[in-house]
C-alpha positions as CSV (number, residue, x, y, z in Angstrom):
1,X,-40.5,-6.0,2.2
2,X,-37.8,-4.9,0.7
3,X,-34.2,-4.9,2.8
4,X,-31.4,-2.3,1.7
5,X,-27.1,-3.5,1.7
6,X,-25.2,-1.2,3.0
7,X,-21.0,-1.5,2.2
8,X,-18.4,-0.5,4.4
9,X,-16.3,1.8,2.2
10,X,-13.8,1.8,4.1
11,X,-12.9,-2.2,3.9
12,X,-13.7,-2.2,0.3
13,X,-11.5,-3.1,-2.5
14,X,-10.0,-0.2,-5.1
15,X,-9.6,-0.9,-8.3
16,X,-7.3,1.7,-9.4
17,X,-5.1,0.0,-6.3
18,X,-2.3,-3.0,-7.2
19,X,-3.3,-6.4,-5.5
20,X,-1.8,-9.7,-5.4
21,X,-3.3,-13.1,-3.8
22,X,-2.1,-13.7,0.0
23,X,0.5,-16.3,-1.7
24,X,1.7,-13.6,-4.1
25,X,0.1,-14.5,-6.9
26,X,-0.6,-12.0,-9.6
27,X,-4.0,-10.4,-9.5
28,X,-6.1,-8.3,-12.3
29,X,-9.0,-7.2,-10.8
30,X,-11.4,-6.2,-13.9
31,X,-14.5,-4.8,-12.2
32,X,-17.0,-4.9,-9.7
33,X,-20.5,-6.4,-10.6
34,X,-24.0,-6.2,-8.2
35,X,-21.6,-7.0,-4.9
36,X,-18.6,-9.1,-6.5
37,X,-15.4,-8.1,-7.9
38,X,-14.4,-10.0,-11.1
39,X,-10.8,-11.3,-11.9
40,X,-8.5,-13.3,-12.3
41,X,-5.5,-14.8,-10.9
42,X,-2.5,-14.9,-12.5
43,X,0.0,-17.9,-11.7
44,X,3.8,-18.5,-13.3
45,X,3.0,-22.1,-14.3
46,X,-0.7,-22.9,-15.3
47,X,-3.3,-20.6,-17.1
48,X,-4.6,-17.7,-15.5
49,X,-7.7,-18.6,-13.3
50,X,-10.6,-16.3,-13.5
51,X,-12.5,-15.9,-10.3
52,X,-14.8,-13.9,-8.0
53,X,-14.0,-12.1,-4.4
54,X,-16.0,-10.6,-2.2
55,X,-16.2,-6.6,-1.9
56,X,-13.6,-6.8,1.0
57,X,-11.0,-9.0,-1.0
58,X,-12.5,-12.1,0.5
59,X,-12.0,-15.4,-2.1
60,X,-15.3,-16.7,-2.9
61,X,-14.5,-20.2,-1.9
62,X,-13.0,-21.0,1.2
63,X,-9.0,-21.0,-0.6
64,X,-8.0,-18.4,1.5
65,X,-4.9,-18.6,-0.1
66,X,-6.4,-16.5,-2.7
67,X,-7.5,-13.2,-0.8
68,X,-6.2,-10.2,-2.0
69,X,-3.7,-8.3,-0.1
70,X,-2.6,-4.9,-1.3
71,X,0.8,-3.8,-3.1
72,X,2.4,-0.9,-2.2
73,X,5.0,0.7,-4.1
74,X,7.5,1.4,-1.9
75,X,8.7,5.2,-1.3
76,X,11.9,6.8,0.5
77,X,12.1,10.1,1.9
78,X,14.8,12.0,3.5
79,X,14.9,13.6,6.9
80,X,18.1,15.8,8.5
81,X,18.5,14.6,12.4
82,X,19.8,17.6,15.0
83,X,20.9,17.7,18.5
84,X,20.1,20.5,20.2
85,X,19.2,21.2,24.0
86,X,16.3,18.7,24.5
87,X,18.4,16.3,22.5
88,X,17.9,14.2,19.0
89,X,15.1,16.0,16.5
90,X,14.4,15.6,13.1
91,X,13.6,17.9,9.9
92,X,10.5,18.0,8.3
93,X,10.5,15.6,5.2
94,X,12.0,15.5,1.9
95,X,11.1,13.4,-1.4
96,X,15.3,13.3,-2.3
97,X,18.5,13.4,-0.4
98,X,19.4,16.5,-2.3
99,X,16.7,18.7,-1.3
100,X,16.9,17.5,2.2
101,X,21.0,18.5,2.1
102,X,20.1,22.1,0.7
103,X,18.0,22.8,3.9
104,X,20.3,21.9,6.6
105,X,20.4,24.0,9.6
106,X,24.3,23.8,10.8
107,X,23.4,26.2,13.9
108,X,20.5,23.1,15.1
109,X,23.6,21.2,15.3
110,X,23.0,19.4,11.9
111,X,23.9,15.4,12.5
112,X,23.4,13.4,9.0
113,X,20.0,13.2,6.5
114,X,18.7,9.5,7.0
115,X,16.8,7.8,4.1
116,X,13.6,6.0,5.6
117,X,12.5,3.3,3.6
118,X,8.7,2.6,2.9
119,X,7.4,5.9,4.6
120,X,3.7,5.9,3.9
C-alpha cells in the first residue's frame, strides 16, 4: 500500500522570503530536500550551526527557540485625511508624501497626509 503526503501550501516556508530564528538569530535557508528545509543558523558569537526545520518552519529538535519567524521589510505609505459631512475620511494610498500632497482635494476639506508605518 502505498500512502500519498499532502503539504499545506499555505503554512509552508518560502525561500525567496527573509527569516530569522524566534530569538533573532540570523537564518540562511538553502533549500528544501524530500520534506525538510536545509540551513543554517547564524549566531554573532560561535560558528554558524547548520540544521534542519520542518516544511512549516518548525526546528527539528524540540529548541523551539530556533523556529523561523518571518522578516518583513518594513513599508510607509501616505494617506490625505478629510472632513466632510459624515465626518473624518481618508484618500486612497500613496507610496511618498509627495505624491500624496499633489492629489489633495481642498474642497473635501483637506486636513493633513499621515505616514502609516508598516502598511502591509
Amino acid at each position: 500500500m502505498q500512502f500519498i503526503t499532502f503539504v499545506d501550501h499555505d503554512n509552508m516556508i518560502d525561500l525567496s522570503r527573509k527569516y530569522t530564528t524566534k530569538d533573532g538569530n540570523i537564518v540562511k535557508l538553502f533549500e528544501i530536500h524530500k520534506d525538510k528545509i536545509i540551513g543554517m543558523v547564524i549566531f554573532e558569537v560561535t560558528s554558524p550551526y547548520p540544521t534542519l526545520w520542518e516544511l512549516n518552519g518548525k526546528h527539528i529538535s524540540d529548541w523551539k527557540q530556533f523556529d523561523l519567524v518571518e522578516v518583513f521589510d518594513p513599508k510607509s505609505i501616505w494617506i490625505n485625511v478629510y472632513e466632510d459631512y459624515s465626518g473624518i475620511v481618508v484618500s486612497k494610498e500613496y507610496s511618498t508624501k509627495k505624491e500624496a500632497l499633489q492629489n489633495t482635494e481642498e474642497f473635501y476639506g483637506y486636513i493633513k497626509t499621515v505616514e502609516i508605518n508598516n502598511a502591509r
